[in-house]
BAVO-387988 format. One line per field, with one value per atom (N, C-alpha, C, CB): residue number from 0; x, y, z negated. Coordinates in steps of 0.1 Angstrom, whole numbers, plus 5000, padded with zeros to 4 digits. Glycine has a CB too. Example, Ala and Ser with C-alpha at 12.3 -4.5 7.8 and 13.67 -1.06 7.14 Angstrom:
BAVO-387988
num <- [0  0  0  0  1  1  1  1]
xx <- [5132  5123  5132  5113  5128  5137  5129  5141]
yy <- [4943  4955  4967  4955  4978  4989  5000  4994]
zz <- [4922  4922  4922  4910  4929  4929  4921  4943]
end
This chain:
BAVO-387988
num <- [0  0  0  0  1  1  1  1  2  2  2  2  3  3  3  3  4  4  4  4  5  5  5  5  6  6  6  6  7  7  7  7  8  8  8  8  9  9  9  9  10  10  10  10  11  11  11  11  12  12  12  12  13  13  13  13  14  14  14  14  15  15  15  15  16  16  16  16  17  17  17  17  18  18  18  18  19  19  19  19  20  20  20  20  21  21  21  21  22  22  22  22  23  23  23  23  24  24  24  24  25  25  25  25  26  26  26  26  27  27  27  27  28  28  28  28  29  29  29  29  30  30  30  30  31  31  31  31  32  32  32  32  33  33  33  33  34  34  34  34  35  35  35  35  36  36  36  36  37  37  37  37  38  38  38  38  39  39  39  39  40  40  40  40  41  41  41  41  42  42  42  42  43  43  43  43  44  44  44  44  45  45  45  45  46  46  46  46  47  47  47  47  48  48  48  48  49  49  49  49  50  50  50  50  51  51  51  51  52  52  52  52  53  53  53  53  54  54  54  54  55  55  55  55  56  56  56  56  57  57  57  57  58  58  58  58  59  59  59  59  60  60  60  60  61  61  61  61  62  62  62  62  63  63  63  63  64  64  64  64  65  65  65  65  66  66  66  66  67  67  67  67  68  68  68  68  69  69  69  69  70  70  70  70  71  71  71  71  72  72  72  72  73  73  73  73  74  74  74  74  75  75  75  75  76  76  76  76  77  77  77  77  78  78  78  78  79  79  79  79  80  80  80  80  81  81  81  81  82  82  82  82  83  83  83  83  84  84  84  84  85  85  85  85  86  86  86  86  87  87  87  87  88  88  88  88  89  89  89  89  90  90  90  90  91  91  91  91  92  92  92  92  93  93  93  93  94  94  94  94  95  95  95  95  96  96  96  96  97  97  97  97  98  98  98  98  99  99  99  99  100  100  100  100  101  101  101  101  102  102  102  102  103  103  103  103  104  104  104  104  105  105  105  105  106  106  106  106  107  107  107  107  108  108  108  108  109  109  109  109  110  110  110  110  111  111  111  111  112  112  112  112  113  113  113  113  114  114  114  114  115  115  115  115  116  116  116  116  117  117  117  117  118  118  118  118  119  119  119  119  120  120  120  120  121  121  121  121  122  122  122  122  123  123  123  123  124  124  124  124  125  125  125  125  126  126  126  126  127  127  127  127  128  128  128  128  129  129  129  129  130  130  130  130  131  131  131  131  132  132  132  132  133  133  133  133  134  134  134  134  135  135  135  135  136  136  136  136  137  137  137  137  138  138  138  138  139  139  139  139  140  140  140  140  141  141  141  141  142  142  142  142  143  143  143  143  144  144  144  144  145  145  145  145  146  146  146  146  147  147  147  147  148  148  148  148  149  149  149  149  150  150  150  150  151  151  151  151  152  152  152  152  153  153  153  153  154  154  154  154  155  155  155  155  156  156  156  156  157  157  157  157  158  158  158  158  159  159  159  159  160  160  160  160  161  161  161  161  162  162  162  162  163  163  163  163  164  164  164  164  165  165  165  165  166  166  166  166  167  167  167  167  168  168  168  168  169  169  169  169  170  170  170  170  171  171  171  171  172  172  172  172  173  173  173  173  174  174  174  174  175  175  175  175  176  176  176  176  177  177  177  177  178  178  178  178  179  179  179  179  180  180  180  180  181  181  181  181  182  182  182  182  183  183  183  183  184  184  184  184  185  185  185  185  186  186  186  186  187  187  187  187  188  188  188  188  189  189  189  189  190  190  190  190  191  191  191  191  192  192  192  192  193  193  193  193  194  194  194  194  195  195  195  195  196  196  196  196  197  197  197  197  198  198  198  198  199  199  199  199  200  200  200  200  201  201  201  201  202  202  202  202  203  203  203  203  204  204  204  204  205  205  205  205  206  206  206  206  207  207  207  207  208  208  208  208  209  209  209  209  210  210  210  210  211  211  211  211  212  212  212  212  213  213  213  213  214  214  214  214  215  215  215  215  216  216  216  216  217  217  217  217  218  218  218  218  219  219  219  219  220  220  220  220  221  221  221  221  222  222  222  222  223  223  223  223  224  224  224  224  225  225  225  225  226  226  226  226  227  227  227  227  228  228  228  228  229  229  229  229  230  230  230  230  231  231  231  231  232  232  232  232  233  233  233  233  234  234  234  234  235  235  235  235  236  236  236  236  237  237  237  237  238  238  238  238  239  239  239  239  240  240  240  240  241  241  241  241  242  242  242  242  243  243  243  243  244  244  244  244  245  245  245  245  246  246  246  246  247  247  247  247  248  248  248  248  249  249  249  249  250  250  250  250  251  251  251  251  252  252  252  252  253  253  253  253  254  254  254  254  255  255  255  255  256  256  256  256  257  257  257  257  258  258  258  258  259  259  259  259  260  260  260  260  261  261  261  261  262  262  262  262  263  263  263  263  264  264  264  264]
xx <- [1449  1450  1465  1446  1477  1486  1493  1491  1483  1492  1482  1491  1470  1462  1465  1444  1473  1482  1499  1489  1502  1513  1511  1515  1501  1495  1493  1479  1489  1486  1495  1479  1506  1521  1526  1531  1526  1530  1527  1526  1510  1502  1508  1478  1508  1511  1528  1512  1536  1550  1549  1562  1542  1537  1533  1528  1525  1513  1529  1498  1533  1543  1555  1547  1555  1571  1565  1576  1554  1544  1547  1528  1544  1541  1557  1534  1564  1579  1585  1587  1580  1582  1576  1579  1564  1551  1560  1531  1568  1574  1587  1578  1593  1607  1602  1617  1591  1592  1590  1589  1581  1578  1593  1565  1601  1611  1625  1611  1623  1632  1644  1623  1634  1643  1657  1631  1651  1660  1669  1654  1667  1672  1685  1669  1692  1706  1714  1711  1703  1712  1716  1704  1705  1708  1706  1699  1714  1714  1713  1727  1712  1713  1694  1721  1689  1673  1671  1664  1684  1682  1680  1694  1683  1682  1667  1695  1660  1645  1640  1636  1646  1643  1642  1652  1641  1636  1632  1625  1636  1635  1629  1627  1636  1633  1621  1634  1616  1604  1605  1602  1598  1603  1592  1607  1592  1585  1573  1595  1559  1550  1547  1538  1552  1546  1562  1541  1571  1582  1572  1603  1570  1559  1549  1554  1543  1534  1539  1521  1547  1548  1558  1550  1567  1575  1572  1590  1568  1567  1577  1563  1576  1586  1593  1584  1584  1584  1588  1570  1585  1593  1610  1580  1613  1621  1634  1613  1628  1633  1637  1625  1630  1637  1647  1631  1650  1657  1666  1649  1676  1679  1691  1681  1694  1699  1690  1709  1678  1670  1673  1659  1676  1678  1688  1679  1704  1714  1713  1722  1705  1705  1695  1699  1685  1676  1690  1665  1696  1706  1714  1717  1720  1734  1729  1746  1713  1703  1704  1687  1702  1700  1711  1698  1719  1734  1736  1747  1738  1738  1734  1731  1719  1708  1712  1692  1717  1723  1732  1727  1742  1757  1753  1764  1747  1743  1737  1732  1729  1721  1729  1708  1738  1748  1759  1754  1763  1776  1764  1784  1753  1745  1742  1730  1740  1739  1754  1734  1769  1778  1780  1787  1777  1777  1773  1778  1764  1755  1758  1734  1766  1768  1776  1777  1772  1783  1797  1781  1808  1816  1827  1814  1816  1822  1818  1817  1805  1803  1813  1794  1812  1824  1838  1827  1842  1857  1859  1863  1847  1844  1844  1830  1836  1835  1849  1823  1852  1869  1877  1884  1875  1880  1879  1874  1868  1863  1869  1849  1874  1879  1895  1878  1900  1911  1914  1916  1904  1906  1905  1892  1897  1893  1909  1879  1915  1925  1936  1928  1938  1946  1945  1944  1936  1928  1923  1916  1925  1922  1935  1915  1936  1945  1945  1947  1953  1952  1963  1953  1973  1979  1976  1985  1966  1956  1951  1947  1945  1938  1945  1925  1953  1963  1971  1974  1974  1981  1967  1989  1959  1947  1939  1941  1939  1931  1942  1921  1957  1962  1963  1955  1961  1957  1974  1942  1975  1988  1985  1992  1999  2001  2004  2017  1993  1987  1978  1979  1978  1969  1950  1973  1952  1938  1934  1933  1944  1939  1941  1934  1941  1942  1923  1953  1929  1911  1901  1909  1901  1892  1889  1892  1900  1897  1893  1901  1896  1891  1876  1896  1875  1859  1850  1856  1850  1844  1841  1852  1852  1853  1845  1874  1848  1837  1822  1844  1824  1810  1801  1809  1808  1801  1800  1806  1811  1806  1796  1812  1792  1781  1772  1777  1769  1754  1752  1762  1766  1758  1757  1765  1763  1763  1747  1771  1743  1725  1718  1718  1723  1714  1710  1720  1717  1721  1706  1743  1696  1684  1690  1662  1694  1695  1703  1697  1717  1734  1741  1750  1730  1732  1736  1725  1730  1739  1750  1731  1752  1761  1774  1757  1774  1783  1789  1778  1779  1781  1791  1773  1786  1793  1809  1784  1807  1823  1832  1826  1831  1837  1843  1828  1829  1832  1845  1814  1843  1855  1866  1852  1866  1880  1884  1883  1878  1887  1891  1874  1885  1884  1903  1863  1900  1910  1920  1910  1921  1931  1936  1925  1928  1929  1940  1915  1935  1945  1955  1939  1959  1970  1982  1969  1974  1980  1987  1965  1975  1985  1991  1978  1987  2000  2013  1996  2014  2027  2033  2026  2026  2031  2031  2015  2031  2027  2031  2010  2041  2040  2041  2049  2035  2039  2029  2055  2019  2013  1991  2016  1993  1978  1967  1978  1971  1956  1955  1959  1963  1964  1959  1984  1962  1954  1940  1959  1942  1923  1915  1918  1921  1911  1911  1918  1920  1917  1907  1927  1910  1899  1886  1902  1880  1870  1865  1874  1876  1870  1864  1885  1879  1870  1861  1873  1858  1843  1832  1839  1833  1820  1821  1817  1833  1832  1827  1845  1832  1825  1808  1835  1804  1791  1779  1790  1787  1782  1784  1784  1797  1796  1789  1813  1787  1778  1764  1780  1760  1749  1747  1751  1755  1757  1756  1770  1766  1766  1757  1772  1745  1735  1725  1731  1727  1713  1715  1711  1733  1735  1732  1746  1735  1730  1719  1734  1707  1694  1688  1688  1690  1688  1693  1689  1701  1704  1724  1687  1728  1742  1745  1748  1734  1736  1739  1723  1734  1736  1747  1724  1750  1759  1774  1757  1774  1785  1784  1784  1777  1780  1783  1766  1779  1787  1798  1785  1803  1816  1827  1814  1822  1826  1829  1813  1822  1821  1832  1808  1830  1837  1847  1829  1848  1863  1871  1864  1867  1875  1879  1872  1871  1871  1863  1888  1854  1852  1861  1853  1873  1884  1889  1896  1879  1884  1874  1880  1885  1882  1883  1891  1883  1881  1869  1896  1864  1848  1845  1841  1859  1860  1863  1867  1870  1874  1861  1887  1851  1837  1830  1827  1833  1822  1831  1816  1844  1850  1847  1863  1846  1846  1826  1849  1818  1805  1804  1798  1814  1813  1817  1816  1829  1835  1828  1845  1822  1808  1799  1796  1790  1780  1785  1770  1796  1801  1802  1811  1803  1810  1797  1821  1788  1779  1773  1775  1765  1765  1771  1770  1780  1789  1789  1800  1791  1786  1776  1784  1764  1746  1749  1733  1757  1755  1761  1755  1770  1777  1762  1789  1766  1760  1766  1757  1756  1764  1774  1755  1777  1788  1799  1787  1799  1815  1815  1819  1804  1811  1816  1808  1807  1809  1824  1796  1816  1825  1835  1820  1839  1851  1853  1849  1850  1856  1862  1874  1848  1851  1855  1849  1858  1862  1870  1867  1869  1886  1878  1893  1885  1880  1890  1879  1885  1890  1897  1877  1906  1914  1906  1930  1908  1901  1903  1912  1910  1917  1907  1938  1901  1895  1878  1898  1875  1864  1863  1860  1872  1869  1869  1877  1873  1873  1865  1885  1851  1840  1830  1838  1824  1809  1799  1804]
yy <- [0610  0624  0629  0626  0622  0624  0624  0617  0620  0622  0637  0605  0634  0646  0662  0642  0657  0670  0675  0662  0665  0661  0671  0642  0665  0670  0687  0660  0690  0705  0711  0708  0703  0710  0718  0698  0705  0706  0716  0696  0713  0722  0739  0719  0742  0755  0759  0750  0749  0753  0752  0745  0752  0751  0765  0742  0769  0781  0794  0779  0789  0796  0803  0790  0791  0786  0797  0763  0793  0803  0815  0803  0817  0837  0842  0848  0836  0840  0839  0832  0829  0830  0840  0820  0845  0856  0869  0857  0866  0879  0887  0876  0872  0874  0879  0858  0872  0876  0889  0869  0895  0912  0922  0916  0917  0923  0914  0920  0910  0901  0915  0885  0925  0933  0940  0947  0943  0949  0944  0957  0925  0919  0921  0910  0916  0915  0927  0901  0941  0955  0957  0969  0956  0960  0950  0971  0944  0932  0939  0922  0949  0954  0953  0975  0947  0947  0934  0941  0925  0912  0918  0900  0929  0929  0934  0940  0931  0930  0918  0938  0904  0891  0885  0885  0880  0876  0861  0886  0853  0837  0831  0831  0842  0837  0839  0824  0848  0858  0874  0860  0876  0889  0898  0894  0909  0919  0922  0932  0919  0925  0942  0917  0946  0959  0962  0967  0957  0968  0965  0962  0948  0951  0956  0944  0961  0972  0989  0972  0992  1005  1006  1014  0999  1003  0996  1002  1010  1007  1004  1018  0994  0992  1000  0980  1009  1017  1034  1016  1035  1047  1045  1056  1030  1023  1023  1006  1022  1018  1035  1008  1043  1056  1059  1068  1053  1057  1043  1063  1039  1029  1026  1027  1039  1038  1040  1045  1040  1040  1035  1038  1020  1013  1019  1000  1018  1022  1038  1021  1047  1059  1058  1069  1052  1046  1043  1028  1030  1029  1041  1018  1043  1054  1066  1061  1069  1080  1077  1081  1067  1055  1054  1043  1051  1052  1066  1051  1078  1090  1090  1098  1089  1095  1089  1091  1072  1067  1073  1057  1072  1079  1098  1082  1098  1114  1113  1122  1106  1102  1097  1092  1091  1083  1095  1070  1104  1116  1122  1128  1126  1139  1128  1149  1113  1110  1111  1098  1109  1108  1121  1101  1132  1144  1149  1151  1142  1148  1135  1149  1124  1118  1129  1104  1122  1132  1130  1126  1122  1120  1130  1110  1132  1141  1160  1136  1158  1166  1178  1161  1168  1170  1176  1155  1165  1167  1181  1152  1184  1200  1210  1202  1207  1218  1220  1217  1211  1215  1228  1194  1217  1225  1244  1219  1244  1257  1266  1255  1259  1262  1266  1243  1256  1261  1270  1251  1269  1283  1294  1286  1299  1309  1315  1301  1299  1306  1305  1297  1303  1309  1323  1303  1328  1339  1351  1333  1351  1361  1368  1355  1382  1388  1392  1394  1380  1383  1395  1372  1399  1408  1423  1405  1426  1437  1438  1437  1424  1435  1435  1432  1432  1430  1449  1414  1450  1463  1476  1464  1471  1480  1485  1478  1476  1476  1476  1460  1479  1479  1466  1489  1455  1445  1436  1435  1433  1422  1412  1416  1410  1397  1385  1400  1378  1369  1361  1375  1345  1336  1344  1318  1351  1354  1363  1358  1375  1376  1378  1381  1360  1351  1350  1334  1342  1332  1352  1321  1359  1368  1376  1375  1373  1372  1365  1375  1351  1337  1337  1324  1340  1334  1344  1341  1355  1364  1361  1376  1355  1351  1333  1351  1329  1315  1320  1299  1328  1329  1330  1341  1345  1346  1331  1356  1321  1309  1304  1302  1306  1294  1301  1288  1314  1326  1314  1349  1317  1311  1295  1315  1286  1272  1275  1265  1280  1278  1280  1294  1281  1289  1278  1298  1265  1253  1245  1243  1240  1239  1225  1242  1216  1201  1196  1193  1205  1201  1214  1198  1222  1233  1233  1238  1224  1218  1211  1206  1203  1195  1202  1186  1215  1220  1231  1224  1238  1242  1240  1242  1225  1216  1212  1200  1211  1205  1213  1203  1228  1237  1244  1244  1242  1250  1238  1246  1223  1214  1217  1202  1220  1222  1230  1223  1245  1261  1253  1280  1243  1239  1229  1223  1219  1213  1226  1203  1233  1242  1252  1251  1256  1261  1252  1262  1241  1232  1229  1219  1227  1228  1235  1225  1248  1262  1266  1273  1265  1265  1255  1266  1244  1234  1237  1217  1241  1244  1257  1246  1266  1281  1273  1298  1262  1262  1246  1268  1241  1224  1214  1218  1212  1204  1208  1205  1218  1226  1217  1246  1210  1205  1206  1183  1202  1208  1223  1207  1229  1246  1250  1254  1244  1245  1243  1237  1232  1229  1235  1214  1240  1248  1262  1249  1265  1281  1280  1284  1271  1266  1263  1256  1257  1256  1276  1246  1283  1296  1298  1312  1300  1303  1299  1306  1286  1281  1287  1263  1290  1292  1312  1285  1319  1331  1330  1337  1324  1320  1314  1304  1312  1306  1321  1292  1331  1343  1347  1350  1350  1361  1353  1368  1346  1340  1343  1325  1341  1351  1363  1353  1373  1386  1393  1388  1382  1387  1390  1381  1372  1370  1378  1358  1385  1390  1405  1392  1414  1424  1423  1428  1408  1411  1411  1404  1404  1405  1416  1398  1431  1437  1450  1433  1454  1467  1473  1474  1483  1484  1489  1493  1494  1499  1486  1505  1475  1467  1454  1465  1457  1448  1455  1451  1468  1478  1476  1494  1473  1469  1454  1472  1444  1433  1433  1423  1439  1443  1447  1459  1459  1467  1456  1477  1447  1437  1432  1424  1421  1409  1413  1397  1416  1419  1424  1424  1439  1447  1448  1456  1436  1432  1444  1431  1455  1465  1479  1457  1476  1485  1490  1477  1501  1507  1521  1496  1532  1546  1550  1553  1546  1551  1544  1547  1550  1548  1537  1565  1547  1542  1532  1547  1520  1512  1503  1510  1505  1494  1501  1496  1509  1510  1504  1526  1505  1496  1481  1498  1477  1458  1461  1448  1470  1467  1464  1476  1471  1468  1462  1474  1455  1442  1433  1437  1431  1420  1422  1429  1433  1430  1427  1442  1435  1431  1417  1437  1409  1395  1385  1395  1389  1387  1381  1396  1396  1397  1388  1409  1387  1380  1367  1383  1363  1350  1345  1348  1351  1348  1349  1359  1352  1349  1344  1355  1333  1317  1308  1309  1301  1285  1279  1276  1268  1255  1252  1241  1248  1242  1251  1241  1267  1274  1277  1292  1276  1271  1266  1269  1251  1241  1236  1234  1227  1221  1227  1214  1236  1245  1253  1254  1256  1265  1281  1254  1282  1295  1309  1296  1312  1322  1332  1317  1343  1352  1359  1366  1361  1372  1380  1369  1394  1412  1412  1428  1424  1433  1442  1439  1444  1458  1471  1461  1471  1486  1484  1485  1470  1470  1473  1456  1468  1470  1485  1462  1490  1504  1511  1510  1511  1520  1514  1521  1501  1504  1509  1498  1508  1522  1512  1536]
zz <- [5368  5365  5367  5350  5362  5364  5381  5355  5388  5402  5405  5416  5403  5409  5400  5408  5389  5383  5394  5364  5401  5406  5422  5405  5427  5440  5437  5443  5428  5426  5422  5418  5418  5418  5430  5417  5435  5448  5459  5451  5456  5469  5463  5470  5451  5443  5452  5423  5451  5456  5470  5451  5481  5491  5499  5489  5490  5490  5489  5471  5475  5474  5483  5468  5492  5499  5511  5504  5516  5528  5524  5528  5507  5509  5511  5489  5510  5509  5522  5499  5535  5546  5550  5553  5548  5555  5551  5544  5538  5535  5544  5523  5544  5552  5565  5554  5575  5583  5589  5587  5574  5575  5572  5561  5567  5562  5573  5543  5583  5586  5596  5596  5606  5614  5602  5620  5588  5583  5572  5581  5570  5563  5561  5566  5572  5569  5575  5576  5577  5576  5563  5579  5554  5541  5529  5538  5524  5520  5504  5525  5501  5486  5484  5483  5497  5494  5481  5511  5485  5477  5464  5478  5463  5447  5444  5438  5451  5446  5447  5451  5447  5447  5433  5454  5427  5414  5412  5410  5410  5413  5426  5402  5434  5448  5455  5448  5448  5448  5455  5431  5467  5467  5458  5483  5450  5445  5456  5442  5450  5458  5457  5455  5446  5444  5454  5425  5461  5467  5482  5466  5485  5498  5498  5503  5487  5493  5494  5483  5486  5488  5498  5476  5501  5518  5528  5519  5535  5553  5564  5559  5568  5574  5588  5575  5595  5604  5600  5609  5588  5584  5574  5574  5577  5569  5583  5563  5598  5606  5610  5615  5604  5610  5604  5611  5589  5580  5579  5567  5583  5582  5570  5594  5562  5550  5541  5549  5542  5526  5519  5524  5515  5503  5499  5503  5510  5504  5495  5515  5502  5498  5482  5512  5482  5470  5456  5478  5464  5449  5444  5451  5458  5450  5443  5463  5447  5439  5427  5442  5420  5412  5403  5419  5413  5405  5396  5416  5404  5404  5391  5415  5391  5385  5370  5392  5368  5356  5351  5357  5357  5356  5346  5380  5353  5349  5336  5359  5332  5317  5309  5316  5310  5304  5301  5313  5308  5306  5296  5323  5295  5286  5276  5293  5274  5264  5253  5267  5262  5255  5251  5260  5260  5252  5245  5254  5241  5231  5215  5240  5220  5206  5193  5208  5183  5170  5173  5149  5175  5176  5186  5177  5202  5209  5205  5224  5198  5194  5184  5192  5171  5162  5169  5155  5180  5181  5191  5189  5198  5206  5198  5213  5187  5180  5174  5170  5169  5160  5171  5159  5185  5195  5194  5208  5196  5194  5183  5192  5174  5157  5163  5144  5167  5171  5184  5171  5196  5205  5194  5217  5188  5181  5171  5171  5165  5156  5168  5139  5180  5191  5194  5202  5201  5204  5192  5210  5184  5174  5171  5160  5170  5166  5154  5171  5146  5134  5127  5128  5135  5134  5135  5139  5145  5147  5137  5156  5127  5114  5104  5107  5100  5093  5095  5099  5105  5106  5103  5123  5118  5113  5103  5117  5095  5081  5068  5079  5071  5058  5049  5052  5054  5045  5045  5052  5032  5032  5039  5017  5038  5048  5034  5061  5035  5025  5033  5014  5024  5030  5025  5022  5012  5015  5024  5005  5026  5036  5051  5032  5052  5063  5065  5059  5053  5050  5053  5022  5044  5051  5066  5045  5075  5087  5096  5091  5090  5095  5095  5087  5079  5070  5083  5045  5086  5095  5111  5094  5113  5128  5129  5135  5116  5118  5112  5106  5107  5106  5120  5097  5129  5138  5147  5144  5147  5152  5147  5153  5134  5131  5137  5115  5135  5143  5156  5152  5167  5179  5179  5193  5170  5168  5168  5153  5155  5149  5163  5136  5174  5187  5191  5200  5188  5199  5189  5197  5196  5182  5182  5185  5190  5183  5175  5191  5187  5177  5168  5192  5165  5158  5149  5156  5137  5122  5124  5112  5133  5135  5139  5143  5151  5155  5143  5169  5134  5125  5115  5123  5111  5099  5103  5097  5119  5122  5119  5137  5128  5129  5113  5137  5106  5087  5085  5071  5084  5084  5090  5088  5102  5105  5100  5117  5093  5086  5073  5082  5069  5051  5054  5045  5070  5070  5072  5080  5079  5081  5066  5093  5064  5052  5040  5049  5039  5030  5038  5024  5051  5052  5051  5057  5055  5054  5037  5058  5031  5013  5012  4997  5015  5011  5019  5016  5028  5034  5028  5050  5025  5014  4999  5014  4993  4979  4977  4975  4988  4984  4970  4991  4966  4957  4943  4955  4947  4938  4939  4947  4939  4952  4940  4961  4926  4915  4919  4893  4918  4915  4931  4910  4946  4957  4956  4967  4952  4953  4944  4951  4936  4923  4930  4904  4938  4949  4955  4962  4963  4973  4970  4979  4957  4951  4950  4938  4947  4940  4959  4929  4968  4978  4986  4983  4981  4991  4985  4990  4968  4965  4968  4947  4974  4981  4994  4981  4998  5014  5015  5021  5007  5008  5004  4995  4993  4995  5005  4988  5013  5023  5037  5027  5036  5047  5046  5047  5035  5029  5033  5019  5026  5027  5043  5021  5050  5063  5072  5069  5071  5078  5074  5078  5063  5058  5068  5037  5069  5072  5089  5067  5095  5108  5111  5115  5104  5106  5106  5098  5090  5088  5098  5079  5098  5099  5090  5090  5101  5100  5087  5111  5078  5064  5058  5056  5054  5048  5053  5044  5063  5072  5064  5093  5065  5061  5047  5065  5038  5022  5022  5010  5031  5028  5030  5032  5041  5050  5037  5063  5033  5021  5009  5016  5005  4990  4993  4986  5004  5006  5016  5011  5028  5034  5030  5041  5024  5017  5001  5020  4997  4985  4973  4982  4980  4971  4970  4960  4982  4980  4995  4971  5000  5013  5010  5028  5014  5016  5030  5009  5036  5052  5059  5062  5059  5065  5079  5070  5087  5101  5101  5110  5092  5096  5093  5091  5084  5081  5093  5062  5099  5113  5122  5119  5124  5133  5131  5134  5121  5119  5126  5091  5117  5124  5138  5122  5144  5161  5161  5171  5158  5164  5165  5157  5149  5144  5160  5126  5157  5167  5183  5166  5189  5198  5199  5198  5194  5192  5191  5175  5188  5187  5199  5181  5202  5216  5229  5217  5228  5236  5235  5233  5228  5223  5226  5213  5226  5230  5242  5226  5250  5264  5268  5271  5261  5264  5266  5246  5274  5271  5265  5280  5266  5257  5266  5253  5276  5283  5280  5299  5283  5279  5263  5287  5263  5242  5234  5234  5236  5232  5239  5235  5254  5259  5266  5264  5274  5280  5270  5293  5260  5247  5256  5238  5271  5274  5274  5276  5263  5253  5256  5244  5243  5245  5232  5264  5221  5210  5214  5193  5215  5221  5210  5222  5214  5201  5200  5203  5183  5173  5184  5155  5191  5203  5215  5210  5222  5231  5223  5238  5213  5209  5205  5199  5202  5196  5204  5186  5217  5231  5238  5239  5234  5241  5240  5244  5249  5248  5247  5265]
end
């Protein structure tokens, strides 16, 4: 039994050794053009499902197919691998901060500061900030996957900025900062409120949040809560017609001055 186990070994690596000659010699014209074929060999095996689906006569018109097959391949990896990394939290996070800081480049915080009569104060810093991140979280929420995420980064970076900002006006003061900052997170969490409800709704109620929280309850000139309404919806607007690539990742941007918005139609 043991030799007639031995013999069937044998005749098996035999049978074998044939299909792999029968193979070579079907694949032999284009063997040693393209030698990246080897990489469908597999313990010295060539792949039957690659001999059946390629012809070797439409193989001979094309005499870079394999090569052109991998570097597709390659391509096609390479490309899933860049949208996987762009899409991890880490690059995500660190874009969005980005965006945080184009924004506090590009804003003229001095335009409302003059235009609106408002001191020149860290609050109101933070209430021209708290407005202009808001409208970022609007188009963040657009993004349906990285929407929370791009949201959450961005609110962190104003919270980091923010504490740096009074610590550098107030050093050495950091219970009496953070107990500010406690009053204004739980202000910011209303006017984020307030806001979303005024943009959903209608310019009446957009103009009483405007009214509560920007102006604190304290503005007599009308024009200037219909100028912030345009700015708002302007800004808006604009924004919805970013993609994700000049948003997110090119941070393609520019926030207008209060003088360009108010002289558009």
């Amino acid at each position: 039994m043991q030799c007639l186990h031995i013999d069937r070994m044998n005749l098996l690596k035999r049978v074998r050794l044939q299909q792999i000659t029968s193979n070579r010699e079907i694949f032999r014209g284009f063997y040693r053009v393209h030698p990246i074929h080897f990489r469908n060999i597999h313990n010295g095996i060539i792949s039957t499902n690659f001999a059946k689906k390629t012809n070797p006569q439409s193989i001979a018109v094309r005499p870079n197919y394999f090569i052109e097959k991998t570097i597709n391949r390659k391509f096609s990896i390479k490309s899933w691998i860049k949208q996987r990394l762009l899409k991890s939290s880490s690059v995500i996070s660190g874009k969005s901060m980005l965006v945080y800081a184009k924004t506090m480049d590009t804003v003229k915080h001095v335009d409302f500061l003059t235009k609106f009569n408002m001191p020149n104060s860290f609050n109101s810093w933070f209430l021209i900030t708290e407005i202009h991140v808001w409208i970022l979280m609007v188009r963040a929420m657009a993004e349906n996957e990285n929407g929370k995420a791009i949201r959450d980064s961005i609110v962190e970076a104003m919270w980091t900025d923010s504490m740096q900002r009074a610590t550098s006006m107030a050093p050495g003061s950091a219970s009496l900062i953070k107990k500010q900052l406690l009053i204004l997170s739980d202000q910011f969490q209303y006017a984020i409120v307030a806001y979303d409800e005024g943009l959903a709704t209608d310019d009446q109620q957009l103009a009483s949040a405007i009214w509560v929280r920007f102006f604190e309850s304290n503005c007599d000139n009308y024009e200037h809560i219909e100028l912030l309404i345009k700015y708002i919806r302007y800004n808006v607007a604009q924004f919805d017609k970013l993609d994700t690539k000049d948003f997110l990742y090119k941070q393609n941007f520019e926030w207008p001055s209060l003088k360009d918005v108010e002289n558009f139609n």
